[in-house]
C-alpha positions in Angstrom: -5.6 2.6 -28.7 -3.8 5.0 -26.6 -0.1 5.7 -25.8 0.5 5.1 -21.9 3.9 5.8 -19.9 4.2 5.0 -16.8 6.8 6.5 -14.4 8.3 5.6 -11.0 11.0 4.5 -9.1 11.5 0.9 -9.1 12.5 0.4 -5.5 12.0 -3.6 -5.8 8.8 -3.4 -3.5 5.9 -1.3 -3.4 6.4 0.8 -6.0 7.3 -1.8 -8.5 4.7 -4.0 -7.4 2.4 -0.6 -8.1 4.0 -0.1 -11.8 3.3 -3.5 -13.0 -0.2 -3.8 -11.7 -1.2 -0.3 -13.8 0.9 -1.4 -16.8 -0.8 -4.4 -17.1 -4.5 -3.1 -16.2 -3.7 -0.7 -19.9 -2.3 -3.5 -21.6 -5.0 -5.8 -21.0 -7.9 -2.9 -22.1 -5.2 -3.3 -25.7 -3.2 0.0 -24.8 0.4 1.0 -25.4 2.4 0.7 -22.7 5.6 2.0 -21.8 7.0 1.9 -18.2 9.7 4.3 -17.3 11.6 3.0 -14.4 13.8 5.1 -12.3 17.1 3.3 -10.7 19.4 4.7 -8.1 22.0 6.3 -10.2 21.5 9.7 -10.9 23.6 10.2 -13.8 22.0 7.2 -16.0 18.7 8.5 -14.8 19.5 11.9 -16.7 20.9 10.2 -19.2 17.1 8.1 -19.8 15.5 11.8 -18.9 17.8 13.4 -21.8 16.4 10.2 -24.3 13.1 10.5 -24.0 13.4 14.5 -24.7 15.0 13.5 -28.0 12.0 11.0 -28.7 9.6 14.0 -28.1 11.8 16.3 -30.5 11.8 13.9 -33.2 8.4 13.4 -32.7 7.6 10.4 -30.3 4.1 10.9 -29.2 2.5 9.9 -25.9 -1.1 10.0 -25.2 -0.7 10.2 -21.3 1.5 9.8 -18.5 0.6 8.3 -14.7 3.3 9.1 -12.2 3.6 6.8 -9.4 4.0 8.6 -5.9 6.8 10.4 -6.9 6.8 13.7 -9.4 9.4 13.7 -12.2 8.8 17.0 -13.5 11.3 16.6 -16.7 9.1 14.5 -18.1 5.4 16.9 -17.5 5.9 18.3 -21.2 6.0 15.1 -23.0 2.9 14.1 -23.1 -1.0 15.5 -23.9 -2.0 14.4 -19.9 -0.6 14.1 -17.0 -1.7 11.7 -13.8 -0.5 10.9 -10.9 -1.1 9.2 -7.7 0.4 10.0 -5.1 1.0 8.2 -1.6 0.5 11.3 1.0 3.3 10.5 3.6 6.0 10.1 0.8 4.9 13.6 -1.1 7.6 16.3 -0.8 6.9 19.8 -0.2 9.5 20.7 -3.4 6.8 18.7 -5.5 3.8 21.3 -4.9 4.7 24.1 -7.1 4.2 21.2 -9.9 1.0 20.3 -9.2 -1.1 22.7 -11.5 1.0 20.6 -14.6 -1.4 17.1 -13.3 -4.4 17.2 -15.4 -5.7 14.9 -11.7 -4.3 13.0 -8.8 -6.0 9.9 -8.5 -6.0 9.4 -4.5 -6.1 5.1 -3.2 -7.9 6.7 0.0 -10.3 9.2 1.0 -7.5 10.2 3.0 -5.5 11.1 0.1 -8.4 12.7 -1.8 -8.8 15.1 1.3 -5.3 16.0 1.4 -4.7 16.9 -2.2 -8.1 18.7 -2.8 -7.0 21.0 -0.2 -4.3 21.8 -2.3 -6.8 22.8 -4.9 -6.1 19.9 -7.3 -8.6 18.2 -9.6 -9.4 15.0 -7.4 -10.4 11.6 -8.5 -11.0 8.6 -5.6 -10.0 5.6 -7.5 -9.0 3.3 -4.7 -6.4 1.0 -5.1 -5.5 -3.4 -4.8 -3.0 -6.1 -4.2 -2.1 -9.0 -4.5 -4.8 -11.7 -4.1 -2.7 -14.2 -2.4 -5.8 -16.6 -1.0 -5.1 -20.0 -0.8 -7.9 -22.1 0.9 -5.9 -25.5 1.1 -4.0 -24.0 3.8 -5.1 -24.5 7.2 -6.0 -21.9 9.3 -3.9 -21.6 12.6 -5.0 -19.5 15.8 -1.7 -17.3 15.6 -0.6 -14.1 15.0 1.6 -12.9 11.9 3.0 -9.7 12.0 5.1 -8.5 8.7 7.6 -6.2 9.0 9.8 -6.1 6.3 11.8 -3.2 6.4 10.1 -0.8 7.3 10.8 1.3 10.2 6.5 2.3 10.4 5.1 -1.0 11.4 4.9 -0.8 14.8 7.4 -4.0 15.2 9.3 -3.4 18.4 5.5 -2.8 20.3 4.2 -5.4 19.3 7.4 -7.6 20.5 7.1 -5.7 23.9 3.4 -6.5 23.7 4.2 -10.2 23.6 7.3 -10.2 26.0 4.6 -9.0 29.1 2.2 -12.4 27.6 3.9 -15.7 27.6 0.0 -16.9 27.7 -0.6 -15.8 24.7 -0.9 -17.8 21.4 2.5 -17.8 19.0 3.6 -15.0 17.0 5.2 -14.8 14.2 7.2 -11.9 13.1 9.4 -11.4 10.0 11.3 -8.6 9.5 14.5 -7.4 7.6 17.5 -7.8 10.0 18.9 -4.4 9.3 16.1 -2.8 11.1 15.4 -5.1 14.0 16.9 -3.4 17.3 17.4 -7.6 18.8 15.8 -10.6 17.8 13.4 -11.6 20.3 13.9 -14.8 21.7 10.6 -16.1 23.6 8.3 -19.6 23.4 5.8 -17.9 21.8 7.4 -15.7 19.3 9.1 -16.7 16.4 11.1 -13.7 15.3 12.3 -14.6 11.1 15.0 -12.0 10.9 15.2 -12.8 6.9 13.8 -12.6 3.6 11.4 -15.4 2.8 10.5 -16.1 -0.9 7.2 -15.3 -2.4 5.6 -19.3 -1.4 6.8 -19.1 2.3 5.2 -15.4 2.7 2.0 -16.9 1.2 1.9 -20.1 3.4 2.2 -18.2 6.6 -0.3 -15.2 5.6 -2.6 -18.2 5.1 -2.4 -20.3 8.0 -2.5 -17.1 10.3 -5.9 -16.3 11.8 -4.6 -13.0 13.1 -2.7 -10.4 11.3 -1.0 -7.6 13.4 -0.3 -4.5 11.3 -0.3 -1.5 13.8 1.0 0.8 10.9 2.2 4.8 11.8 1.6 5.2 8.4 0.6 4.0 4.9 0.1 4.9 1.7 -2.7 2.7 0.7 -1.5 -0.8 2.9 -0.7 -3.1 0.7 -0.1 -5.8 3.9 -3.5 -5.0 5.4 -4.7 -5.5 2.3 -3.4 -8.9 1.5 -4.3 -9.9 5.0 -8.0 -9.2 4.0 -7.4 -11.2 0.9 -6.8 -14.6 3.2 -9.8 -13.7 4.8 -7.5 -13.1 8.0 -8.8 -11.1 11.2 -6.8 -7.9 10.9 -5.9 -5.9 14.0 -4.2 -2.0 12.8 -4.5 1.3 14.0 -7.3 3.1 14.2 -6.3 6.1 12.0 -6.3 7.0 8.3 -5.6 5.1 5.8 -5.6 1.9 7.7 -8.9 2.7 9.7 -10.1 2.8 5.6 -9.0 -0.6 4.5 -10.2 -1.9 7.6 -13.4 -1.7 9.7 -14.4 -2.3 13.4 -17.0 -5.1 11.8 -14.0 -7.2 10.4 -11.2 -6.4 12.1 -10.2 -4.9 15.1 -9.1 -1.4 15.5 -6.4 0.1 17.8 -6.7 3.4 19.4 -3.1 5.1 19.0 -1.7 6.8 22.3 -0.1 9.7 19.8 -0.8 11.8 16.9 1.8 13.5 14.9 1.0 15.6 11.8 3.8 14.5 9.1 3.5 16.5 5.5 0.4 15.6 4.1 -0.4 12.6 6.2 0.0 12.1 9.6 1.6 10.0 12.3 -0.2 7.4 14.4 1.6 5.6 17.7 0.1 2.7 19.3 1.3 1.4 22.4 1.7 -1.7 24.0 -1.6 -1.1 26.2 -3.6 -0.8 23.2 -1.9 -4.0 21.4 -3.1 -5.4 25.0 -6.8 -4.7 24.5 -7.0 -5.6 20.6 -5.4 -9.3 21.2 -7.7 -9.4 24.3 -10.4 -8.4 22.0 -9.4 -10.9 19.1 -8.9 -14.1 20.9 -12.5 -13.5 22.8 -14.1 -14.0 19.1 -16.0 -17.6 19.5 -15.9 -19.5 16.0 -18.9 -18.2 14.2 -18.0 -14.5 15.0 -14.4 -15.4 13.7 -16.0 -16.9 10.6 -18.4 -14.0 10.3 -15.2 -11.2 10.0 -13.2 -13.4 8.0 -15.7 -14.0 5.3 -16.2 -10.0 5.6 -12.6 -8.7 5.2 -12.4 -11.3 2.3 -15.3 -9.7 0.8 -14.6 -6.2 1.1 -11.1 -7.0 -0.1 -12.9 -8.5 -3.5 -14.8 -5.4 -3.9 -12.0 -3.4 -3.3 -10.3 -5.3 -6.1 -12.9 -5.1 -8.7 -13.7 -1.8 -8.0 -10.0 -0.5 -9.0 -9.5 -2.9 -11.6 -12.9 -1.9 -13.2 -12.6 1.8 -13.0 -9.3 2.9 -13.3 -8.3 2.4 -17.2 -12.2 3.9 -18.2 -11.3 7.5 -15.8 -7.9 7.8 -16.7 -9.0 8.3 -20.8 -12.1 10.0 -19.7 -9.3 12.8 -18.2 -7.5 12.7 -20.9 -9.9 13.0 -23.4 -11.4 16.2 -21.9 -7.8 17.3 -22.0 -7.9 17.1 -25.3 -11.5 19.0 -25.9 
């Protein structure tokens, strides 16, 4: 049995979502687990730093540490290995000189992989998952879901402008965190949720929706295109990396982006409302068997996905550490 910390920031979305998922992967392989959780206040988070230096003083021993996204570099000396896996757009430029200290970064995406292996680390593809939030009592509806959340990266306000041009077209429904919607959009076939809905609500619409819009700038890994393909939904996203990763032309449907900004180590994709016009054109064209054919396929590549990660990630991450320790 090895000792496992994990370290992140618990922001109360993604990246806590990401630091129970590994925590529980290691605790169900019958590892220790501890997860070190960064808040918002600075001083109790030096405070936690300062108590875990004790630990090590007196002795505390830790087998290996993953960090999520973000690089806490008080804590590289207390343990035998460090991991981490990053997500490109959110690495900072301060964090490079800290790199050589990672025993690996385990990349979600090729795209990842690329990036850091330019930086000369010690690269391991591992992929990533989410939620599995299938549910095949629900009925399928031909509609569009688009989930913004609050992020400002979505794409939100094209695809509203998208829509606003189309009253023909099938309803849409958006839900996004008021404090970054620009108006609430008030047309017959949108319905524009500016609120938080609880975790059965979310489900029941990513469900019934036959079409998912996610014409991301940038992701990480895509945890939303990703639990589209886990309700077997036809996913429309931007043809760049990651997302152009998680999703293919054969189940989904890509969108060319007008505009291409490099940003850090990932990079920026725009789409505009023209190519919003051609994927919806694209989607609604699909007759019932080629709808069923791409559903069943994004539903399966979102199981292999799944399996894949969940399979592989414990076994690598000790097979690190123990040549660490050779």
């Amino acid at each position: 049995m090895a000792n496992i910390r994990i370290i992140s920031r618990d922001n109360g979305v993604g990246l806590s979502r990401d630091m129970a998922l590994v925590a529980a992967l290691f605790r169900d392989a019958g590892h220790a687990v501890e997860v070190v959780a960064y808040g918002g206040n600075r001083t109790l988070d030096r405070c936690m730093e300062i108590g875990h230096r004790v630990r090590h003083a007196l002795g505390r021993r830790v087998d290996m540490q993953i960090f999520l996204e973000r690089v806490y570099h008080r804590f590289l000396s207390l343990a035998d290995c460090n991991l981490l896996i990053p997500n490109p757009e959110w690495f900072q430029p301060a964090w490079q000189r800290f790199l050589p200290r990672f025993d690996a970064v385990l990349c979600k995406t090729q795209h990842g992989a690329h990036a850091f292996a330019a930086l000369g680390c010690e690269v391991r593809e591992i992929g990533f998952t989410s939620d599995d939030v299938f549910d095949p009592g629900v009925a399928r509806v031909r509609q569009f879901f688009h989930l913004a959340g609050r992020s400002s990266a979505k794409g939100t306000q094209v695809v509203l402008d998208a829509w606003e041009r189309h009253p023909e077209w099938p309803q849409l429904v958006v839900v996004q965190n008021p404090k970054t919607a620009v108006r609430r959009m008030a047309l017959a076939n949108v319905s524009h949720r500016l609120e938080y809905l609880g975790a059965d609500e979310l489900r029941q619409l990513q469900n019934a929706s036959l079409f998912h819009l996610c014409p991301s700038e940038m992701e990480g890994f895509g945890h939303y295109l990703n639990e589209a393909m886990s309700v077997g939904a036809i996913v429309l996203t931007t043809d760049g990396a990651p997302m152009n990763e998680l999703v293919s032309a054969d189940d989904g449907v890509l969108l060319t982006p007008s505009v291409r900004i490099p940003e850090g180590l990932a990079e920026r994709f725009v789409v505009d409302v023209a190519a919003i016009e051609s994927g919806v054109t694209r989607a609604l064209a699909f007759d019932d068997a080629e709808l069923e054919r791409r559903r069943a396929g994004a539903r399966r590549r979102f199981l292999d996905r799944d399996a894949r990660f969940r399979n592989t990630l414990v076994p690598q991450c000790l097979a690190i550490a123990g040549a660490t320790r050779r």
